[in-house]
N, C-alpha and C positions, 0 to 999 in steps of 0.2 A: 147888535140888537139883542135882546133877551129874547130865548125860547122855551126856556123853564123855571119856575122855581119850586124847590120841595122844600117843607118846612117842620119841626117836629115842635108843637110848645109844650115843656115840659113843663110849667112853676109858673105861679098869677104875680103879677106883680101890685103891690097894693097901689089905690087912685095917689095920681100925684105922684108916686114914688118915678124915680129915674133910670134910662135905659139906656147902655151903650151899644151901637151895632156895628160890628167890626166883620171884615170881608177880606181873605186870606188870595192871595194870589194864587192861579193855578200852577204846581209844580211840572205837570207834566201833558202841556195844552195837546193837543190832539188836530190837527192842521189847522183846520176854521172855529174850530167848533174850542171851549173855554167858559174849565167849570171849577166855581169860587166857590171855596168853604165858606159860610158865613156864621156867625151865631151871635146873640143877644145877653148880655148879662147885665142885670140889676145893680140898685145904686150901694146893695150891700155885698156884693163880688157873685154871686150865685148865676149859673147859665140859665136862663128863663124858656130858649130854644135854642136849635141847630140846624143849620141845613145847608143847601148847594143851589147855587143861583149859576143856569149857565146862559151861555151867550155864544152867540155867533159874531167873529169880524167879516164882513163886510167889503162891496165894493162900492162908497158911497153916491157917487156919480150915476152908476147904474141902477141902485137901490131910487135914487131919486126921481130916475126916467123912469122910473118900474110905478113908481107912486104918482107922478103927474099922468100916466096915460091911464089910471084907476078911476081918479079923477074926473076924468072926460065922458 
């Protein structure tokens, strides 16, 4: 599940113009917890922004029991 993202936009991109978003695997994950470099570049090579999207893995089973009795 994602529990953060920080994000820096550096550069406008003109209307219409095109955006590639590429998400770098974490090298060095931390037990649960798994944080992705991410950044943004334009359709003429230029980085637009930068930043780190993290996430938690998960016990999906329980995460599910945890959400159906929220529910109730």
């Amino acid at each position: 599940v994602g529990t953060a993202i920080r994000v820096e936009h550096v550069r406008a991109t003109p209307v219409g113009g095109g955006v590639e978003i590429t998400a770098t695997p974490p090298i060095n994950p931390t037990g649960h917890r798994l944080t992705f470099t991410v950044r943004a570049i334009d359709s003429s090579g230029r980085i637009i922004a930068l930043g780190e999207i993290d996430r938690a893995s998960i016990d999906r089973g329980r995460f599910l029991a945890a959400a159906s009795d929220l529910e109730r």
